[in-house]
N, C-alpha and C positions, 0 to 999 in steps of 0.2 A: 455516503454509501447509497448503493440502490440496491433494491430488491428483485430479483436477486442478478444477481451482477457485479459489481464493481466494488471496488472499496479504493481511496484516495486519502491522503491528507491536503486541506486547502489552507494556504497561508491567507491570514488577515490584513484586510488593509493599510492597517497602523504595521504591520509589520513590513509590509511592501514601499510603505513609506520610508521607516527607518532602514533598511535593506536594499535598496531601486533593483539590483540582480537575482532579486529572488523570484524564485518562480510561483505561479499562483496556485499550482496542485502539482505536487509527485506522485506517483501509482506505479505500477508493473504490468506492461501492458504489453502484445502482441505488434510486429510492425506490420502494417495492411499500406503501408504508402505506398509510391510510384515506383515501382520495379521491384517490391517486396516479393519475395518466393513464396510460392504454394504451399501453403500450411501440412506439414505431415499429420497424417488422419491414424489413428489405431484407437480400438477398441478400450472400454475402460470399464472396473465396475471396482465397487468396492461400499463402505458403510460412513454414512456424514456422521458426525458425533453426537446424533441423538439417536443412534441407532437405523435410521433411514436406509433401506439399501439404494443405489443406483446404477445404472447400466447406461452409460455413454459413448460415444463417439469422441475420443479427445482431440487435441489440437494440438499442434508443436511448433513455432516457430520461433525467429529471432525479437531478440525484446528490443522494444522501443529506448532512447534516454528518456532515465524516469522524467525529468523536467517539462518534457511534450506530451504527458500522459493529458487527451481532452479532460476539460475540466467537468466534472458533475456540476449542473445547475441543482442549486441550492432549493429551489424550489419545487424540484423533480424528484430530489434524494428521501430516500427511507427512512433513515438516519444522518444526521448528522449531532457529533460530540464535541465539543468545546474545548480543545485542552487546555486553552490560555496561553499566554503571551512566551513565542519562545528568548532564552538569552542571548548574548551576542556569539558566546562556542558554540552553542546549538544552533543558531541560523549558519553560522558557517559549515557545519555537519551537513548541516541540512542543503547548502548549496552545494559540497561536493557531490553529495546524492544526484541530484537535480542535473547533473550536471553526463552523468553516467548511465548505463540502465543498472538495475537492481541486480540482475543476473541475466547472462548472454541470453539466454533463452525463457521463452515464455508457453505454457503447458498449463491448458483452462484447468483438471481436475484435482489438481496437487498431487498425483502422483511423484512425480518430481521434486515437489515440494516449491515448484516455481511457478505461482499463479499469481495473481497481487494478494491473496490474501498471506502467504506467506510471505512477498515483497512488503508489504505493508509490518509487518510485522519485525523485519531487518530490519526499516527504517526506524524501526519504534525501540528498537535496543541498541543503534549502533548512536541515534541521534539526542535519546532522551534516556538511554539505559535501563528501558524497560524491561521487564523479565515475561517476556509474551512469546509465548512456543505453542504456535495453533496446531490441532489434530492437521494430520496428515490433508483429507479430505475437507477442513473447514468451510465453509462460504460466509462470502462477506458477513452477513447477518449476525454467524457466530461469533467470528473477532470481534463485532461490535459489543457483540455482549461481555466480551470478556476484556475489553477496552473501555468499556464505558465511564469508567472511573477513575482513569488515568489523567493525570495533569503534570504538566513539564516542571513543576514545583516537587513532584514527585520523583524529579530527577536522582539519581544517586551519588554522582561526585557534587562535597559539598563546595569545591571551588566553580563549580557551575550550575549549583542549583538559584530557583527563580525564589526560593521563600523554604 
């Protein structure tokens, strides 16, 4: 994760190894590539979940497949959590993800509810069954805090949990 900015999951090496089709980060992100359309612009405000208010300019456009989300360098990031090693139904979860975008459209303030921090958060209960439903407005930073202690062993189906 970066502060403040982005939030990603990034697969492990051992996991890339055992997987060759896995991608090395998923995320929810905005497409800005070659012949991407002009992001729709409107006005935004509302309160982040520590009470903070903000008044921005939002963003609107079409979302990237999560799989091509650029990678956070590790050594740049604010955060980074460890969830541990995923199983073999959760890396395939996790490849259909990778493989699509999160939701057609991508919208920086969560208005929508379609930023990565709530893309991230899809990924996190549809792939490991987590019960993570961030405030409307979240930023990365916050998910993290409320991810922090999440491990793919914490999984909920016991025919696919790691432990």
């Amino acid at each position: 994760m970066t502060y403040p900015g982005h939030i990603q999951y990034q697969t492990s090496e051992s996991e890339r190894e055992r997987y060759p089709d896995l991608a090395e980060a998923v995320g929810h992100s905005r497409y800005t590539g070659p012949g991407s359309p002009r992001p729709e612009r409107f006005p935004i405000s509302g309160y982040f979940p520590d009470g903070q208010y903000f008044s921005v300019t939002g963003l609107r456009g079409p979302a990237i497949r999560s799989g091509d989300d650029a990678v956070i360098d590790r050594q740049h990031a604010s955060h980074v959590i460890d969830h541990g090693e995923m199983s073999d139904a959760q890396a395939g979860r996790f490849m259909d993800w990778q493989n699509r975008s999160i939701y057609p459209t991508y919208e920086t303030s969560g208005w929508e509810y379609s930023n990565c921090v709530h893309g991230h958060a899809e990924v996190g209960r549809s792939v490991f069954g987590w019960d993570v439903y961030p405030d409307q407005h979240a930023r990365p930073q916050d998910l993290a805090d409320q991810m922090g202690n999440l491990r793919v062993r914490n999984y909920n189906s016991d025919s696919d949990s790691d432990g």
